[in-house]
C-alpha positions in Angstrom: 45.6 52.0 -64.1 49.3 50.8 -64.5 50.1 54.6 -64.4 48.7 55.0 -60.9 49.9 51.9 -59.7 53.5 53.5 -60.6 53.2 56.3 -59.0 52.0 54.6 -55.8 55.6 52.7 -56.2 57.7 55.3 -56.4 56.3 57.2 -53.4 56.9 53.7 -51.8 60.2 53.4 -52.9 60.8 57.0 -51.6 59.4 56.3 -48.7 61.9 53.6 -48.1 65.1 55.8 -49.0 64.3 58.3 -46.5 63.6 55.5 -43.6 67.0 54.2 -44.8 68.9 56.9 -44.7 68.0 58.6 -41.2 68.9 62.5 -40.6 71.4 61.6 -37.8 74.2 58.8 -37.8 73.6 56.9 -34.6 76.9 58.5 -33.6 75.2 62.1 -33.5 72.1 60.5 -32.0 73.7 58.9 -29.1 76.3 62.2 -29.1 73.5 65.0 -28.1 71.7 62.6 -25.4 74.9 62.1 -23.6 76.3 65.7 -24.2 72.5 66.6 -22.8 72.7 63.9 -20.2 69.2 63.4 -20.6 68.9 60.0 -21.0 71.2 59.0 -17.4 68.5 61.8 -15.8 66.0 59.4 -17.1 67.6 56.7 -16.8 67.9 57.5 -12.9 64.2 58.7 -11.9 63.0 55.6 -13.9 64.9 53.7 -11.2 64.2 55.4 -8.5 60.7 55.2 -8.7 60.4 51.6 -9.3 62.7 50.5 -6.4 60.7 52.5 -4.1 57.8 50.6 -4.8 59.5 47.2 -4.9 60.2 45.2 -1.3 63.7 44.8 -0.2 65.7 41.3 -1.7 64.9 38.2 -0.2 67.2 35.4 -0.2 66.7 31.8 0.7 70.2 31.4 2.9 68.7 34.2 5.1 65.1 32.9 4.8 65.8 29.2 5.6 68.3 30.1 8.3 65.3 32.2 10.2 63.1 29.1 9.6 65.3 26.7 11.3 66.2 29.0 13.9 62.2 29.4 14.8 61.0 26.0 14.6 64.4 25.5 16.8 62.6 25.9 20.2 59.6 24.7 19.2 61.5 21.1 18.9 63.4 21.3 22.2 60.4 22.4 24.1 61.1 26.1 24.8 
C-alpha cells in the first residue's frame, strides 16, 4: 500500500518537472510565430471578421447634436 502510493508520487512529481520545464523558452516560442507571422495573419482575420459584423461608433456629441437639431423645428413651428 505505501509502496503504491509512492510510486503514484513520483509519477506526480515527474509530472510536475516536465510542466516546469517546457520544451521551448518563451523566447523560441514567441520567435517561430513571429518569424512565421502566423499569429499577426490571425491576429488580422480575427479582426476583420468581427468589425464587419459590428455597427459603425456612435458617439453622444454627434448623437445629441442631431437630437437638438430635430426637435429644433419642431419648437419654432416649422
Amino acid at each position: 500500500m505505501k509502496r503504491k502510493a509512492f510510486n503514484e508520487m513520483m509519477v506526480e512529481r515527474r509530472n510536475l518537472e516536465i510542466l516546469d520545464n517546457p520544451y521551448l523558452t518563451k523566447a523560441e516560442s514567441k520567435g517561430h510565430s513571429k518569424a512565421l507571422k502566423k499569429h499577426e495573419k490571425n491576429f488580422q482575420a480575427i479582426i476583420a471578421k468581427k468589425s464587419s459584423k459590428m455597427n459603425p461608433h456612435c458617439y453622444y456629441e454627434v448623437e445629441i447634436k442631431n437630437c437638438l437639431q430635430a426637435t429644433k423645428g419642431w419648437m419654432h413651428g416649422h
